[in-house]
C-alpha positions in Angstrom: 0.0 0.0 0.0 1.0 3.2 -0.8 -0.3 7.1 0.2 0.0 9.8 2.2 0.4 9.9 5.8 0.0 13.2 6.3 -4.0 13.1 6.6 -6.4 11.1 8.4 -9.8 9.5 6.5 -12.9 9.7 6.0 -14.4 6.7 4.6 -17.2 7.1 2.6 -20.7 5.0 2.5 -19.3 3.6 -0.4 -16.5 1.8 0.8 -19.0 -0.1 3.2 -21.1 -1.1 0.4 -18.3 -2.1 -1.8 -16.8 -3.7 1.2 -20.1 -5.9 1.5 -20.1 -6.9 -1.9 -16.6 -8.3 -1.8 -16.9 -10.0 1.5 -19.4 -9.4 4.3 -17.0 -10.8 6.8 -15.0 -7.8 6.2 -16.8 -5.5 8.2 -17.2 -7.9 10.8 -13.4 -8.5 10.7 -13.0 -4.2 10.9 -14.7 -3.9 14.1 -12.8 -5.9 15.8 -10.2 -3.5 14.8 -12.8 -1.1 16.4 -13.1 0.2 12.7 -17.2 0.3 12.4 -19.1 2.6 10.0 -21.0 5.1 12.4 -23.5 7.9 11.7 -21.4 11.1 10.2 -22.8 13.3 13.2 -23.1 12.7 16.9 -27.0 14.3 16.8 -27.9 11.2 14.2 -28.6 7.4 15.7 -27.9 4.5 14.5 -30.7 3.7 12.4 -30.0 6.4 10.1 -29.9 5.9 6.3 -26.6 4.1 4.4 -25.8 7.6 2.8 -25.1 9.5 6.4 -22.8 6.5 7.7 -18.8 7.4 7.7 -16.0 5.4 9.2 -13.1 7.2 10.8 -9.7 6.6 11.2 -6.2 7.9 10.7 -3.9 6.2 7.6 -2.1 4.0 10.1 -5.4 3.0 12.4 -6.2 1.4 8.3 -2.9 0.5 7.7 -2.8 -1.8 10.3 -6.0 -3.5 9.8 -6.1 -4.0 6.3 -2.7 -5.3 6.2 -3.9 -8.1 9.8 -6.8 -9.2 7.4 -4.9 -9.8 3.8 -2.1 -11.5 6.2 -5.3 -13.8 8.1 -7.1 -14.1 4.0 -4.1 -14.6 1.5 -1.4 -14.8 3.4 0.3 -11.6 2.7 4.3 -12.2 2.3 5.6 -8.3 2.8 8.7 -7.4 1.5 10.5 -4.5 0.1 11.2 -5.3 -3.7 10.3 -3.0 -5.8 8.8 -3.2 -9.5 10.3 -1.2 -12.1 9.2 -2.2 -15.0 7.9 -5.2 -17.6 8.9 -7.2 -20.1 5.6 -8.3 -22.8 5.9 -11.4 -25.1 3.1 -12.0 -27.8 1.0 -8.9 -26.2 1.3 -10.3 -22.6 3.5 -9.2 -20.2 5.6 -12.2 -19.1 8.1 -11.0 -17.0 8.3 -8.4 -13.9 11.9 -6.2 -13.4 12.6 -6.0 -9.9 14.5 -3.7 -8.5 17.1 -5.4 -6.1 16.3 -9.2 -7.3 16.2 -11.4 -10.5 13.4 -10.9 -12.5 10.0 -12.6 -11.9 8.6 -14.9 -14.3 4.8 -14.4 -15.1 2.6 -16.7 -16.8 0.1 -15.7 -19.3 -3.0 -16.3 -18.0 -1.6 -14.6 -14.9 -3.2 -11.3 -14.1 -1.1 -8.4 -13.1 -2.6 -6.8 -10.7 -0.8 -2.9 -10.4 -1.9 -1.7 -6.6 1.5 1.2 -6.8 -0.3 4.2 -6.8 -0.3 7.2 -8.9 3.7 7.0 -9.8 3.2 3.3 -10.9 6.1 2.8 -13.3 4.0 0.5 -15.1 1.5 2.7 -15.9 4.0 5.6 -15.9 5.3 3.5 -19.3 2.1 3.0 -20.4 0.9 6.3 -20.7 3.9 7.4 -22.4 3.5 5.3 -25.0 -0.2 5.5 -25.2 -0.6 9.1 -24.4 -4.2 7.9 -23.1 -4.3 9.5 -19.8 -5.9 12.7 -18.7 -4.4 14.5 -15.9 -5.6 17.8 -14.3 -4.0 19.6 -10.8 -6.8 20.4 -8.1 -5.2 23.6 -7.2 -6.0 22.3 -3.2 -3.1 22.4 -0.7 -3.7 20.1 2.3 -2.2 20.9 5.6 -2.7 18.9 8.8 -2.2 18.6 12.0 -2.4 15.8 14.5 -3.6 15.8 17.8 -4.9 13.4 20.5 -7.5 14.3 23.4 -6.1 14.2 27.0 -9.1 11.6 27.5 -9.9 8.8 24.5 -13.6 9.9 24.5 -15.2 12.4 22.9 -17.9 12.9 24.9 -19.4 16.5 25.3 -17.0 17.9 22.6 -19.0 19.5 19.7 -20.1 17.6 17.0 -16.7 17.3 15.2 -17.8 17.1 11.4 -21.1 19.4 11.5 -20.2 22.0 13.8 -16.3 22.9 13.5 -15.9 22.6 10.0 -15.9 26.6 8.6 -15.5 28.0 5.3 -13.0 30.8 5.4 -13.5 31.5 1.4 -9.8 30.9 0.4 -9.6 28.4 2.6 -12.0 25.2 4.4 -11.0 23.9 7.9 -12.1 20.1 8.4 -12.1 18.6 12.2 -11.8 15.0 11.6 -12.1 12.2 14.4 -10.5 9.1 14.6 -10.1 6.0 17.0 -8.2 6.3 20.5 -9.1 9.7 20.9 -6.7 11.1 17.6 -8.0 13.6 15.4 -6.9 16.1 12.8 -7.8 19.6 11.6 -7.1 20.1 8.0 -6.7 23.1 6.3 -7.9 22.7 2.3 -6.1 25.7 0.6 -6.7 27.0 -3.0 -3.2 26.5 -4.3 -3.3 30.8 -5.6 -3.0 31.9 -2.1 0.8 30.7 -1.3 0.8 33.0 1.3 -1.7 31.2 3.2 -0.1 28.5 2.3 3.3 29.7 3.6 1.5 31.3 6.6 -0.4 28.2 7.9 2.8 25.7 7.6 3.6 27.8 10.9 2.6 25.9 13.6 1.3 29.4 15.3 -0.6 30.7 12.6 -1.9 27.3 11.8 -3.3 26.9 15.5 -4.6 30.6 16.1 -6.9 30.1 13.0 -7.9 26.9 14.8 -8.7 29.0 18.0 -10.6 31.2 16.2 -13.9 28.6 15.5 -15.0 28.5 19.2 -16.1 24.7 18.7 -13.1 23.7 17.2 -11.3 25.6 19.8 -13.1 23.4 22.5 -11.9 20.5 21.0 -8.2 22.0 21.0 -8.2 22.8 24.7 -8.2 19.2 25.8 -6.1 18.0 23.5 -2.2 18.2 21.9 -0.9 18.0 19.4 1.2 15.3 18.1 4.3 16.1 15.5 4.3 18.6 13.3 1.8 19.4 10.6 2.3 17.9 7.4 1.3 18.9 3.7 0.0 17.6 0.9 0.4 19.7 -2.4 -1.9 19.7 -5.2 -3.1 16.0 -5.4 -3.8 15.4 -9.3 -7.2 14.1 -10.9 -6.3 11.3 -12.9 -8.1 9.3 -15.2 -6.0 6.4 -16.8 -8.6 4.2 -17.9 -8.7 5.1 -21.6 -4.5 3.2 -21.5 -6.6 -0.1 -21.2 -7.8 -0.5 -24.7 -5.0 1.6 -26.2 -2.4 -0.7 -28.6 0.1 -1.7 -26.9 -1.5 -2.8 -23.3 -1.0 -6.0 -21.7 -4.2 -8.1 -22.1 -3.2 -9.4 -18.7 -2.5 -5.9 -17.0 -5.0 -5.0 -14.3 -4.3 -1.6 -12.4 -6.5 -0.3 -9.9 -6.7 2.9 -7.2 -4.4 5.6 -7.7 -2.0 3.6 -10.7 -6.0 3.9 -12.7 -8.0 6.8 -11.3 -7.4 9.6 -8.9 -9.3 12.5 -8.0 -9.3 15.2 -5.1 -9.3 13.5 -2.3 -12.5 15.1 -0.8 -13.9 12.6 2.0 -11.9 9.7 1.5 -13.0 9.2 -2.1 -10.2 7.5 -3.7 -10.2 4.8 -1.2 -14.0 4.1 -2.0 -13.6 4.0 -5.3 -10.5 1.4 -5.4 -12.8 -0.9 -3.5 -15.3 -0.5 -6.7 -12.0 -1.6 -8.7 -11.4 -4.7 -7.2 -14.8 -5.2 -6.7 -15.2 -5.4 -10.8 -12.6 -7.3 -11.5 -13.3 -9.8 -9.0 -16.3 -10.3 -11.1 -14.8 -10.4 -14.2 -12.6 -12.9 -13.2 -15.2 -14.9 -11.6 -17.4 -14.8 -14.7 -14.6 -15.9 -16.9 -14.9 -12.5 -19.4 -12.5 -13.0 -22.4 -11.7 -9.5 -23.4 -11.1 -8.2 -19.7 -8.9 -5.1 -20.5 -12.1 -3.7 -22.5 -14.5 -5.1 -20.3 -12.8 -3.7 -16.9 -12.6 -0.5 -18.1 -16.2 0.0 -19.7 -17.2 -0.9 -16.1 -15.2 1.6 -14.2 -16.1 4.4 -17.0 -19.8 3.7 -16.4 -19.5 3.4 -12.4 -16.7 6.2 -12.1 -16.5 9.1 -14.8 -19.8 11.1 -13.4 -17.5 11.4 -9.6 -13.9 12.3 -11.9 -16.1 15.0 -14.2 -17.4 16.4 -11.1 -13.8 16.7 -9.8 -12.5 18.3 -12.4 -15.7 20.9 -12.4 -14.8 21.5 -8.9 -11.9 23.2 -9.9 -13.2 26.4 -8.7 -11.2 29.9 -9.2 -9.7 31.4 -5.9 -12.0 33.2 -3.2 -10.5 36.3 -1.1 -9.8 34.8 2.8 -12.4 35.7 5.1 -11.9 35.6 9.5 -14.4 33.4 11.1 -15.5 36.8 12.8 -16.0 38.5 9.7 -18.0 35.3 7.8 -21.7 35.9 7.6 -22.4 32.3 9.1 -20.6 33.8 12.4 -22.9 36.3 13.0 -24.6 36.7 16.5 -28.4 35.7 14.9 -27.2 33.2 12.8 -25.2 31.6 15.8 -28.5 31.9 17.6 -30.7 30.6 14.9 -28.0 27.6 14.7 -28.6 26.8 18.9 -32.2 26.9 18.8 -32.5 24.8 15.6 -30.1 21.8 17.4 -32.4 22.2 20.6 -35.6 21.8 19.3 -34.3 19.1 16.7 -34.7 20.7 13.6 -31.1 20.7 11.9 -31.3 16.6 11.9 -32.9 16.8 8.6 -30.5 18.9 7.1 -27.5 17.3 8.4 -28.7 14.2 6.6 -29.3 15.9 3.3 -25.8 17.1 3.8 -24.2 14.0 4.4 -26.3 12.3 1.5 -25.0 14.9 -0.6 -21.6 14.2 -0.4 -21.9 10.4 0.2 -20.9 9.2 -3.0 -23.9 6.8 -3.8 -24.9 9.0 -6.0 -23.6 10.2 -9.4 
């Protein structure tokens, strides 16, 4: 597995539905890792709709349980060899180039299977000869920060994902939870402002712009944080499926995450939508499909291309950077309005539409 660090996750509805398909034991097999898909707000109940359901967790907290399950399902050999690149006999590729070992042999009817992200060498090849690949910059900078609550519960802190998020036009700040009492506040920068982005690297700045959302602000008080903070610059929308039925492409080349698609990273996306790519070619194997390049990737274009359009249509120009005591949602009344609506019960409704909204079941 490869990725960034730097950012803890969001899991999306998806990824539990794809999960299911795959394997119900799975999510049986999570929660043991106390990796459960929960209601995306602490005012929703468990019966809520699939759409509002989100599981939480930092990179590692995942890390580590996907890699106890492959090691308990297929017995998962680790080791640090590294492909660099393939040799193809008779439109096959037949042999893998490692980097500190003898080559591997592979059989024809073997599928490759290309899990090595977006700077896959064997897609980096193939999309230089092909020249089948679109790729577009998000013009986001991430920047995170770590911390972890003096206490492992979360009880009595504000509602971390409806009520300390805040749009500061240039610039989103994201509170997300995690297990074990870690969480992260994430600052999504339009890549024009680099002096925001230069600004916020400083763990000051970064943490007075925290302290300026009072919820968020309750949350930092009983907690600290852990390392520095960490960017992530301009992730790239990617859409490599077209190299599939290009000439020239392994009819027993399989890529699938990053190495195929990749888009902003809004929610934990990506990560849904590589379960959707082993999900189809699990059936495609299973169902014995003879043209499987061509197959695979009409199935991924018809599941996938509506979420990478929108990506790329997100792309939105700059907005000037705003205080949280200058935004018009931080006014005294609409505070007000915002207190009475959560007492009598009235915001439920909306923060379902707004987690079905960006749950990814729908295109």
């Amino acid at each position: 597995m490869n990725g960034h660090r730097a950012h803890s996750h969001i899991f999306l509805p998806r990824l539990e539905v794809e999960l299911r398909k795959i394997n119900p034991a799975i999510l049986d097999r999570f929660a043991k890792h106390a990796l459960q898909f929960t209601p995306g707000s602490k005012r929703l109940t468990g019966d809520v709709p699939q759409e509002c359901r989100r599981l939480f967790a930092t990179r590692w907290q995942t890390d580590s349980a996907l890699l106890e399950l492959f090691g308990e399902t297929v017995g998962l050999a680790k080791t640090q060899t590294q492909i660099q690149g393939a040799a193809l006999k008779a439109g096959s590729i037949r042999q893998l180039d490692l980097q500190d070992n003898a080559p591997l042999s592979v059989q024809e009817d073997t599928l490759v299977i290309d899990a090595m992200g977006g700077n896959s060498p064997l897609m980096s090849d193939l999309l230089v000869q092909t020249g089948a690949g679109v790729d577009q910059p998000s013009n986001v900078v991430y920047v995170t920060q770590f911390f972890r609550l003096d206490q492992p519960s979360s009880k009595g802190l504000p509602d971390p994902l409806i009520e300390c998020g805040h749009d500061f036009g240039a610039l989103y700040m994201t509170l997300y939870p995690a297990q074990g009492g870690w969480f992260s506040l994430t600052l999504a920068i339009h890549a024009e402002h680099r002096d925001l982005v230069r600004k916020f690297r400083e763990p000051d700045a970064f943490l007075e712009l925290a302290n300026s959302h009072p919820k968020a602000r309750v949350w930092l008080s009983r907690a600290r944080a852990v390392g520095p903070n960490r960017m992530f610059i301009k992730p790239r929308n990617r859409w490599n499926v077209g190299v599939l039925t290009a000439d020239g492409t392994p009819k027993n080349y399989v890529p699938v995450g990053d190495a195929l698609t990749s888009m902003n990273p809004t929610l934990g996306a990506n990560c849904s939508f590589s379960a959707t790519h082993i999900r189809i070619a699990r059936d495609l194997v299973r169902d014995r499909v003879a043209d499987f390049p061509s197959a695979y990737a009409a199935l991924v274009t018809k599941e996938q291309y509506a979420f990478f359009e929108g990506a790329i249509a997100a792309n939105a120009p700059p907005k000037p950077f705003v205080a949280y005591k200058d935004a018009r949602q931080s006014r005294w009344d609409k505070r007000l309005n915002r207190t009475l609506r959560k007492l009598r019960g009235r915001d439920k409704p909306g923060i379902q539409n707004l987690l079905k909204e960006t749950s990814s079941l729908n295109s």
